[in-house]
Structures are given as structure tokens and as C-alpha cells.
C-alpha positions as CSV (number, residue, x, y, z in Angstrom):
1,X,1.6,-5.6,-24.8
2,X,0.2,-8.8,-23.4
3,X,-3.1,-7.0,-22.3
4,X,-3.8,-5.1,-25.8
5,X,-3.2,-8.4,-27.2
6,X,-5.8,-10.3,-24.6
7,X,-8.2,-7.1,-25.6
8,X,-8.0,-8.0,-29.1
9,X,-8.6,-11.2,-28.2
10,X,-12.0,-10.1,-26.2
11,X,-13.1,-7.5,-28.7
12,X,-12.8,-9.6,-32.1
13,X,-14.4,-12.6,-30.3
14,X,-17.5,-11.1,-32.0
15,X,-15.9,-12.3,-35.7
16,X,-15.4,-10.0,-38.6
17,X,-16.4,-12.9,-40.6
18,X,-19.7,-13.4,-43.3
19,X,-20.4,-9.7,-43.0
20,X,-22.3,-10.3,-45.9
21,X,-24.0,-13.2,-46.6
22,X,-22.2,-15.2,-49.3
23,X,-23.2,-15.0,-53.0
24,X,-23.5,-17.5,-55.9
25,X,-20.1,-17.7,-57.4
26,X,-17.0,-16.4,-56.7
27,X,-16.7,-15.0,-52.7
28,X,-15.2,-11.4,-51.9
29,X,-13.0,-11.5,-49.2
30,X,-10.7,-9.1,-47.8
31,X,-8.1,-9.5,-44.6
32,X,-6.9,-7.1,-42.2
33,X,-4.2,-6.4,-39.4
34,X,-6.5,-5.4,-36.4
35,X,-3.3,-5.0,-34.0
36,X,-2.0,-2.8,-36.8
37,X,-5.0,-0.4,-37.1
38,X,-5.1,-0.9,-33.0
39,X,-1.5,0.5,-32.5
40,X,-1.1,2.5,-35.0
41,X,-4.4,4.5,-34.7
42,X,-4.0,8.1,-32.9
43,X,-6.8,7.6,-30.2
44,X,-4.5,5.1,-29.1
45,X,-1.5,6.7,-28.6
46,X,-3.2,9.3,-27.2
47,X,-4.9,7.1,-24.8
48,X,-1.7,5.8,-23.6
49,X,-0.4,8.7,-23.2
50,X,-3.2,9.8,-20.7
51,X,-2.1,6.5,-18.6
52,X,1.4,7.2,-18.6
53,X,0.9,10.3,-17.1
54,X,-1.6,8.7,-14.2
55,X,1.3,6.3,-13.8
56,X,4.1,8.7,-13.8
57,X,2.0,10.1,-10.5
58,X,1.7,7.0,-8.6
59,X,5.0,6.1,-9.4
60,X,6.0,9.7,-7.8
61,X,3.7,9.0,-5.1
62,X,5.1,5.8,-4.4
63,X,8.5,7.5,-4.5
64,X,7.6,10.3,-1.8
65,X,6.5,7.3,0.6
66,X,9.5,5.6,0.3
67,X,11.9,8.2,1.3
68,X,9.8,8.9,4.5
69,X,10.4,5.1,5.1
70,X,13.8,5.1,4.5
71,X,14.7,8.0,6.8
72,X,12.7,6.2,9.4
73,X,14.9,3.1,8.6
74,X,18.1,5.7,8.8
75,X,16.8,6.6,11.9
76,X,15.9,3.3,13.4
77,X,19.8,2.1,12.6
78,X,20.9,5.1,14.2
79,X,18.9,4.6,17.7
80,X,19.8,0.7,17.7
81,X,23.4,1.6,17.5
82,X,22.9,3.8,20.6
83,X,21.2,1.9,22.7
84,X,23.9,-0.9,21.7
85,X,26.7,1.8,23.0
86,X,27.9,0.4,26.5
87,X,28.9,3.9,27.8
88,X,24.9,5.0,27.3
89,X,23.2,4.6,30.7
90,X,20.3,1.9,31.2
91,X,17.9,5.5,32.1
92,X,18.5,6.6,28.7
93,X,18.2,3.3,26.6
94,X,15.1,2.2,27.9
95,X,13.8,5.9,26.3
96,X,16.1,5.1,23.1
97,X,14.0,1.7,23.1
98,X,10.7,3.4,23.8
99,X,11.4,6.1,20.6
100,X,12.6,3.3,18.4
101,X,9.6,0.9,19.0
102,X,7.6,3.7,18.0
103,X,9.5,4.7,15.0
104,X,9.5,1.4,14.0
105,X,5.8,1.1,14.6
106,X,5.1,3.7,12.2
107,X,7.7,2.9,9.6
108,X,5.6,-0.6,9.5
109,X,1.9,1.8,9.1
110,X,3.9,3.8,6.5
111,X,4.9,0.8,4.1
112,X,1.4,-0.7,4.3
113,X,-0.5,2.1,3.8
114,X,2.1,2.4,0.8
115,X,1.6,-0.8,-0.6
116,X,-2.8,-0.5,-0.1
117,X,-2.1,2.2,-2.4
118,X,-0.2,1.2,-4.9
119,X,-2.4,-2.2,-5.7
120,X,-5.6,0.0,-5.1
121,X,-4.2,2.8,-7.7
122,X,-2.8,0.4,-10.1
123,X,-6.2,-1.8,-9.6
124,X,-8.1,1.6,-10.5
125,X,-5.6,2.8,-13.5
126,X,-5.7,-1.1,-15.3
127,X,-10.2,-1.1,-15.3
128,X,-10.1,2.5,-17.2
129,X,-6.9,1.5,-19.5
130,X,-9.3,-2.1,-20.1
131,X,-12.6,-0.2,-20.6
132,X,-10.7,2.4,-22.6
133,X,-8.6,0.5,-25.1
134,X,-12.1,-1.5,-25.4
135,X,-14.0,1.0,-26.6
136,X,-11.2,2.2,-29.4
137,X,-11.3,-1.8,-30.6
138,X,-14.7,-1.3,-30.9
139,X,-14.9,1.8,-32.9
140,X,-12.6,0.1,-35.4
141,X,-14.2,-3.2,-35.4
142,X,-17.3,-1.2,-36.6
143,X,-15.6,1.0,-39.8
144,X,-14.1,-2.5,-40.3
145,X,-17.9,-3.3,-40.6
146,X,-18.8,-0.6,-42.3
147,X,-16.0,-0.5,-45.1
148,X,-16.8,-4.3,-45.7
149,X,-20.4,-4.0,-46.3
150,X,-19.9,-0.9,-49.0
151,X,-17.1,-2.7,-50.3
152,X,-19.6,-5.9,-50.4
153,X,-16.7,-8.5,-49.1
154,X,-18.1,-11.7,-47.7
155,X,-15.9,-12.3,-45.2
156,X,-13.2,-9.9,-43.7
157,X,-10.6,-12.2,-41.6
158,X,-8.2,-10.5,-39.2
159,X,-4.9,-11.3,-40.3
160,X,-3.1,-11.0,-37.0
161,X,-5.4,-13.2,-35.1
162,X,-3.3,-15.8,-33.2
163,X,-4.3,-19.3,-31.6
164,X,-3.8,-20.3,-27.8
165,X,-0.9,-22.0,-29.4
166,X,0.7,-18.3,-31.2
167,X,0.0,-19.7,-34.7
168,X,-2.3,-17.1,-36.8
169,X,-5.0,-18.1,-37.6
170,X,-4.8,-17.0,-40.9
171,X,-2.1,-18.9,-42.9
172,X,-3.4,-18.3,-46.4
173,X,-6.4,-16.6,-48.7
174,X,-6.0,-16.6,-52.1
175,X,-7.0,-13.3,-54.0
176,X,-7.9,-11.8,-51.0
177,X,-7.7,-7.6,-50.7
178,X,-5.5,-5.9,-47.7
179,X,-8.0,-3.3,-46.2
180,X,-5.6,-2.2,-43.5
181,X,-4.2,0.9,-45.5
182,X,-7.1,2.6,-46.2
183,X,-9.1,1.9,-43.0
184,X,-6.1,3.3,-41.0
185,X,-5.4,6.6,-43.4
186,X,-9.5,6.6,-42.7
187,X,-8.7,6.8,-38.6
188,X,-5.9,9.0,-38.8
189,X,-7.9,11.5,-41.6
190,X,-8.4,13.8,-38.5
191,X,-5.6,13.5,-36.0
192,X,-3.0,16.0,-34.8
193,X,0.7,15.4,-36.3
194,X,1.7,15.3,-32.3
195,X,-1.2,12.3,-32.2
196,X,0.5,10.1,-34.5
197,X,4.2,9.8,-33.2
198,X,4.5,6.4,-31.3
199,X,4.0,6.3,-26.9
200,X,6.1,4.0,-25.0
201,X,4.1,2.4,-22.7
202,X,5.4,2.7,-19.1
203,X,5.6,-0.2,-16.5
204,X,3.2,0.1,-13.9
205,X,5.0,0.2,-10.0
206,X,4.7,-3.5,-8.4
207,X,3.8,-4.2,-5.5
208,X,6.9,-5.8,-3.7
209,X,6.6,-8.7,-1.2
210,X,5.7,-8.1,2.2
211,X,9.2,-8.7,4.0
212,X,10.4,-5.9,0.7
213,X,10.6,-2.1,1.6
């Protein structure tokens, strides 16, 4: 969840506070839990679920590669040990040595063309998961906006803000109002029941070092 939680991070930079500009006397001011209303929201899961699938194909891409390589590799042990074999004639190990240098040569094209793909694909897959989380903290951050100016708070603080040190931002408000219930049932007023059960979020394939196949 680190990258939802740098998102937030991006999106609320634009603060939720003085909506309204404060009043003589007594302020209104309400708090709520963005990352709740974030994860919790039914565009969300359903977003996520969209990536897992476009992951669940790379990662079967990836997959598909990788047994071409290791058959070459199969193959590659299996030449070595004949051209190793004493009773095999010079003739016919200077051809062994000829097919292996070439199987070899295009086990090395198959595993960097593999790994081009996978940080070009993953590259690809992390911009539209960015740009599309983005736009669902936006379109909460503004019925935030809009519940807080009909509601007429003053300030609206986010609750589950954290420092560049982990600690919330928000320790304490007194007699302040938790909007997070109704702005999520708001959100969710619409969704399909099959919407609103929780996505794991699967690991996208590395990359493995260069000497790694």
C-alpha cells in the first residue's frame, strides 16, 4: 500500500482545510478518514481488480518466456555433457559446439527481450494504476468539499494524514464531527454487492538481476 498511501499524500496536498471561511464565534469542524473512504469505496476495489487482471497476464507472459528459457538451459546442459564425452569424435563436437553457441545465443536474446518486457509492462501498468487511483481521490476529495460546505464546517481535517515521521497529523479536535460514515454510505449508495467485497492487491513480477534467469 505504500503507493495508495504516497497518492494520498499527492492528492490531499491540496488541504481540506478552511472550506469555509471562519465565522465569529464558535468554529465547525469536522474530521475524516480519507484512506478509509479511499479503500473502502467500490471504484476502488473495482479498479484494482482491473490491475490484477493486467498483472495476472504479464505475470503469465513472463511465465511462458521462462519455460522457453529453461528448456534451452535443459538443452544447453545436455549438449555440454556431450561434447565433454571422450568417446564423441572431434568431427562431431566441433558441430555440438557450433549448435550450443547458438542455443546459447538465443537463450541470452530470449531473457532480455523477457526482462525489456516486464519493466516496459510493469512501467505501463504502474502510470494507469497512478493516474487511475488519482482520479478516484479526487472525486472523493470533492463530495468531501461538497458535504462540508452544505454542512457549513470550517475546516474538515483528514484524520489519517501522517507526517514524514508516521505521526498523524491529527492528534486531537475537540467537539469535532466524524463525516467518514456518511460520505462513504454516499459512495457506495450505487455499487454492485460483488463491488464492495475487499481485492487483494497482487505483487507486480520484478525484474531479477542481470546474471538471474
Amino acid at each position: 500500500m505504500t503507493l495508495i498511501r504516497s497518492l494520498l499524500a499527492v492528492v490531499l496536498a491540496a488541504s481540506l482545510s478552511g472550506i469555509g471561511a471562519a465565522q465569529e464565534g464558535k468554529l465547525k469542524i469536522a474530521t475524516v478518514d480519507m484512506q478509509q473512504l479511499f479503500k473502502e469505496y467500490y471504484r476502488t476495489n473495482e479498479a484494482q481488480k482491473q490491475i490484477n487482471i493486467e498483472r495476472a497476464r504479464i505475470q503469465k507472459d513472463n511465465n511462458d518466456r521462462l519455460t522457453r528459457i529453461r528448456e534451452l538451459e535443459n538443452s544447453l546442459a545436455n549438449l555440454r555433457k556431450q561434447i565433454e564425452d571422450p568417446a564423441i569424435s572431434d568431427q562431431k563436437k566441433q558441430a555440438l559446439f557450433k549448435d550450443w553457441q547458438m542455443q546459447q545465443q538465443e537463450g541470452i536474446a530470449l531473457d532480455r527481450e523477457r526482462r525489456e518486457f516486464l519493466q516496459r509492462k510493469n512501467q505501463a501498468l504502474n502510470e494507469t494504476m497512478v493516474q487511475r487511483m488519482k482520479g478516484i481521490l479526487n472525486e472523493i476529495r470533492k463530495l468531501v468539499e461538497e458535504q462540508a460546505k452544505g454542512e457549513n464546517y470550517d475546516y474538515v481535517f483528514d484524520k489519517s494524514g501522517l507526517s514524514t515521521s508516521q505521526v498523524p497529523f491529527l492528534l486531537y479536535t475537540k467537539d469535532a464531527t466524524d463525516i467518514t460514515a456518511g460520505l462513504l454510505k454516499d459512495l457506495n449508495k450505487d455499487a454492485p454487492p460483488e463491488s464492495l467485497k475487499p481485492v487483494e492487491e497482487l505483487k507486480t513480477p520484478d525484474v531479477p538481476p542481470a546474471d538471474d534467469k
